[in-house]
C-alpha atoms as a printed R data frame, in Angstrom:
    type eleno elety resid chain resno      x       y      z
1   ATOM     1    CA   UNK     A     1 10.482 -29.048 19.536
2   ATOM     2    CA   UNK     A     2  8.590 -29.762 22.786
3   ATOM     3    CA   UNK     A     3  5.159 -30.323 22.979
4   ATOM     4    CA   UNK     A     4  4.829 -26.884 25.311
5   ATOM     5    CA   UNK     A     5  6.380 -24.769 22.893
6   ATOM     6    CA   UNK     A     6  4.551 -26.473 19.642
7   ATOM     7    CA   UNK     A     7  1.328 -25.756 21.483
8   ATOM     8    CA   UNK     A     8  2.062 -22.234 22.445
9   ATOM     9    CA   UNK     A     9  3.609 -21.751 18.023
10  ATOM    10    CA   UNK     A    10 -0.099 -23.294 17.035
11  ATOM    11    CA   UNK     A    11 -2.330 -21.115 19.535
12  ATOM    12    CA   UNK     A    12 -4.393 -19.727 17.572
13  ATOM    13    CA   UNK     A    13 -5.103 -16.662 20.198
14  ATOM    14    CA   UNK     A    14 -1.537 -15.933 20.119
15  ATOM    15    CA   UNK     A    15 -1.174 -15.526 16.529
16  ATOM    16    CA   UNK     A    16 -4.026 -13.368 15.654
17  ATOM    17    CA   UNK     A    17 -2.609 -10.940 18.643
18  ATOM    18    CA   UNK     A    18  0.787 -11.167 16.986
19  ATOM    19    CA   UNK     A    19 -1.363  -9.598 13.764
20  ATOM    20    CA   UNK     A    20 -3.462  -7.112 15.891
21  ATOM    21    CA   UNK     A    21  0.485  -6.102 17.025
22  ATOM    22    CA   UNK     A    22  1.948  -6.196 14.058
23  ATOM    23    CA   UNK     A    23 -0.748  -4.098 13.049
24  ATOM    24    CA   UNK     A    24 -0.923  -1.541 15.601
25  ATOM    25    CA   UNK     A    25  2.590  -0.960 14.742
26  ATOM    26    CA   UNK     A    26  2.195  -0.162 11.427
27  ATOM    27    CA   UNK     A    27 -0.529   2.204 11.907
28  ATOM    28    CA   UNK     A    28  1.564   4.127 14.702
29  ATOM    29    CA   UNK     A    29  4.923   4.390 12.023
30  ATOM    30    CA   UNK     A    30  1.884   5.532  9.409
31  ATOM    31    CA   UNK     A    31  0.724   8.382 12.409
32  ATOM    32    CA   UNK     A    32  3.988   9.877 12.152
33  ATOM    33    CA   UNK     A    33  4.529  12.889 10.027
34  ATOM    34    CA   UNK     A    34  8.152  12.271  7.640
35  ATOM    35    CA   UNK     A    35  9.599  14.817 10.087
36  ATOM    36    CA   UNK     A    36  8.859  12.890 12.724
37  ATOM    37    CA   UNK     A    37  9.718   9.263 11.195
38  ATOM    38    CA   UNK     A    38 12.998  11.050 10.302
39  ATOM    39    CA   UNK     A    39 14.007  12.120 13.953
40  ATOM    40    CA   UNK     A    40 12.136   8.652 15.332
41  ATOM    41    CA   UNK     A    41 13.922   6.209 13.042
42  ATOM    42    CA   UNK     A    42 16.677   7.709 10.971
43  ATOM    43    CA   UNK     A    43 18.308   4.566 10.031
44  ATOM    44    CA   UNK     A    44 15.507   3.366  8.235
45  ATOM    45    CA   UNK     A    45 14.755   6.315  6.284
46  ATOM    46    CA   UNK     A    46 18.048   6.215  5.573
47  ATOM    47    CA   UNK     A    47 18.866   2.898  4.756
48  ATOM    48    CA   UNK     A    48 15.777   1.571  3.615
49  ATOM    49    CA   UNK     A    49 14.185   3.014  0.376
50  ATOM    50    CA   UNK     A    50  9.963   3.977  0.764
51  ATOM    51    CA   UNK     A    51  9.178   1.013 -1.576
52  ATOM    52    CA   UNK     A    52 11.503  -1.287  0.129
53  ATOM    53    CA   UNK     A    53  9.727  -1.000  3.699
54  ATOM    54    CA   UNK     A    54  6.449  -1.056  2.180
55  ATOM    55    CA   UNK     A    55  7.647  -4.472  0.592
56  ATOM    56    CA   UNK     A    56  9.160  -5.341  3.811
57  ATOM    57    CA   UNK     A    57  5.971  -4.799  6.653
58  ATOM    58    CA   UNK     A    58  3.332  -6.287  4.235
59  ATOM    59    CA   UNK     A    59  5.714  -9.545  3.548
60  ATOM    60    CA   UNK     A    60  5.870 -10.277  7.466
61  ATOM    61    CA   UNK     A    61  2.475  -8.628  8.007
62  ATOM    62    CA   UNK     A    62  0.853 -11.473  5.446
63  ATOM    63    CA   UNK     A    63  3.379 -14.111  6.959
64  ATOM    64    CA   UNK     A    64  1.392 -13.434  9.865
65  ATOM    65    CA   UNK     A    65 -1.638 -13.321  8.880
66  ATOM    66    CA   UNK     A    66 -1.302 -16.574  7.099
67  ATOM    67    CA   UNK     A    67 -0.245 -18.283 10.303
68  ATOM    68    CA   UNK     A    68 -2.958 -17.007 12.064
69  ATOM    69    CA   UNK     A    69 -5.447 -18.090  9.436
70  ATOM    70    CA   UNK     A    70 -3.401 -21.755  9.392
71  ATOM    71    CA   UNK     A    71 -3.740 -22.264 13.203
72  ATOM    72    CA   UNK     A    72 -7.577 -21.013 13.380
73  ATOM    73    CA   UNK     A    73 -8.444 -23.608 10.852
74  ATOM    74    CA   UNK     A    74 -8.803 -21.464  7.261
75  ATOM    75    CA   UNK     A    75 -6.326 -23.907  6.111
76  ATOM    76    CA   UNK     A    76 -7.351 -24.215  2.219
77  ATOM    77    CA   UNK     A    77 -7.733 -20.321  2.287
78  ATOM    78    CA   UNK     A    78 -5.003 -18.954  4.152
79  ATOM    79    CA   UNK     A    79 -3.047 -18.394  1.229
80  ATOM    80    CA   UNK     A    80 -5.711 -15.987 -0.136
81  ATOM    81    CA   UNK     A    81 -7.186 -14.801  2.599
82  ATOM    82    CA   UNK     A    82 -4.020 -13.616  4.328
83  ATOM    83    CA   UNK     A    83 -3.237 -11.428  0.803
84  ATOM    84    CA   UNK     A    84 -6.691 -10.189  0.754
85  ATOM    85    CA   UNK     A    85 -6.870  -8.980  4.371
86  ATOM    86    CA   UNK     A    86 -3.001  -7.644  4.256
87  ATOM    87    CA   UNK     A    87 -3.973  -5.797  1.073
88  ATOM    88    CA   UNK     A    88 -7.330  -4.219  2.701
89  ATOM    89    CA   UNK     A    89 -4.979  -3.074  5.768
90  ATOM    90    CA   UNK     A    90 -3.167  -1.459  2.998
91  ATOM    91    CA   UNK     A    91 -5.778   0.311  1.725
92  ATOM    92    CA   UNK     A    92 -7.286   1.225  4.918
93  ATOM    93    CA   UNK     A    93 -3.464   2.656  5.856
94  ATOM    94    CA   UNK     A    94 -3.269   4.473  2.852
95  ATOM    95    CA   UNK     A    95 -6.381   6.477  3.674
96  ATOM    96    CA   UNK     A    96 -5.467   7.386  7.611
97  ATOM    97    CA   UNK     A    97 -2.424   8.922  6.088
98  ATOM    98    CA   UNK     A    98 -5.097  11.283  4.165
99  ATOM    99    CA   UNK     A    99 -5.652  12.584  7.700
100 ATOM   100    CA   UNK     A   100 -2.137  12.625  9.081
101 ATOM   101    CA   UNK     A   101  0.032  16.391  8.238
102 ATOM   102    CA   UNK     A   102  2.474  15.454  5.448
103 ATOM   103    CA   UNK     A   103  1.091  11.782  4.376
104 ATOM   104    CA   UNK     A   104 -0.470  11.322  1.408
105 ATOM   105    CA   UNK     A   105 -2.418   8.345 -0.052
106 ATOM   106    CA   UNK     A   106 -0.005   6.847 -2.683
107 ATOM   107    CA   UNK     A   107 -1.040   4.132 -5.201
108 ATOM   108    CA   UNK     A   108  2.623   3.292 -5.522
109 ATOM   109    CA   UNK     A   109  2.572   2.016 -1.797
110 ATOM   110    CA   UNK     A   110 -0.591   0.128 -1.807
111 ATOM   111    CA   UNK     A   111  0.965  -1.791 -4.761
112 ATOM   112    CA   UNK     A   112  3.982  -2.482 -3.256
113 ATOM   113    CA   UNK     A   113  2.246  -3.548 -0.491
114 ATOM   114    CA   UNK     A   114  0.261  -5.670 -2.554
115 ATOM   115    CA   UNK     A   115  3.230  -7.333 -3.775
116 ATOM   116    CA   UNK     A   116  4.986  -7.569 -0.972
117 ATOM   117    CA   UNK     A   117  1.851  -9.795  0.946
118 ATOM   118    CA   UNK     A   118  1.596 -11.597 -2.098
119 ATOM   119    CA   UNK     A   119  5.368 -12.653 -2.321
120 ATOM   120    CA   UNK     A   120  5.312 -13.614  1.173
121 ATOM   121    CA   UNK     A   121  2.857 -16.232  0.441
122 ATOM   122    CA   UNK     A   122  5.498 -18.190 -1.509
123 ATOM   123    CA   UNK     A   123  7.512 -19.255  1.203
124 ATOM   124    CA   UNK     A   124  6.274 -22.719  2.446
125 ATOM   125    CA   UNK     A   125  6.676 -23.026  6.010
């Protein structure tokens, strides 16, 4: 890898707005009422089981998070921190979806979700 391209991976700036994205597109999927999500993205309510995308956007959401922590110096922590701050997003995501027509907060999810950030913090990158 080139020195360009390992300075833009370890930018610190970069990776935190690759969280805020991530992020932002969680909370717009969690804004959408299941009709909606149905007619927006059929294939993954179809293919993908509830559980199994919770799993899935709180393993790469932590992955990110991690990074981000790695590159802005929280090195000892990141492991931690990242599961502690996905897991709070959680939390937070299962209470907008109190206020959004059809959504409900569900235990279930923030546990997955739970799991899911923690599992991610396995893989040793």
């Amino acid at each position: 890898m080139n020195k360009e391209a390992k300075k833009l991976i370890n930018n610190p700036f970069l990776n935190w707005l690759a969280v805020i994205a991530f992020a932002t597109i969680i909370f717009a999927f969690s804004s959408m009422t299941p009709a909606r999500l149905e007619k927006e993205a059929p294939s993954l309510v179809i293919l993908i089981p509830d559980w199994g995308a919770h799993f899935l956007e709180y393993f790469i959401f932590a992955l990110l998070i991690y990074r981000a922590l790695f590159v802005s110096g929280y090195k000892s922590k990141a492991v931690y921190l990242a599961v502690l701050i996905a897991f709070l997003y959680g939390i937070t995501d299962e209470v907008h979806q109190l206020f959004v027509p059809g959504r409900v907060f569900d235990l279930k999810d923030t546990i997955v979700n739970f799991i899911g950030a923690a599992a991610a913090q396995t893989i040793k990158y």
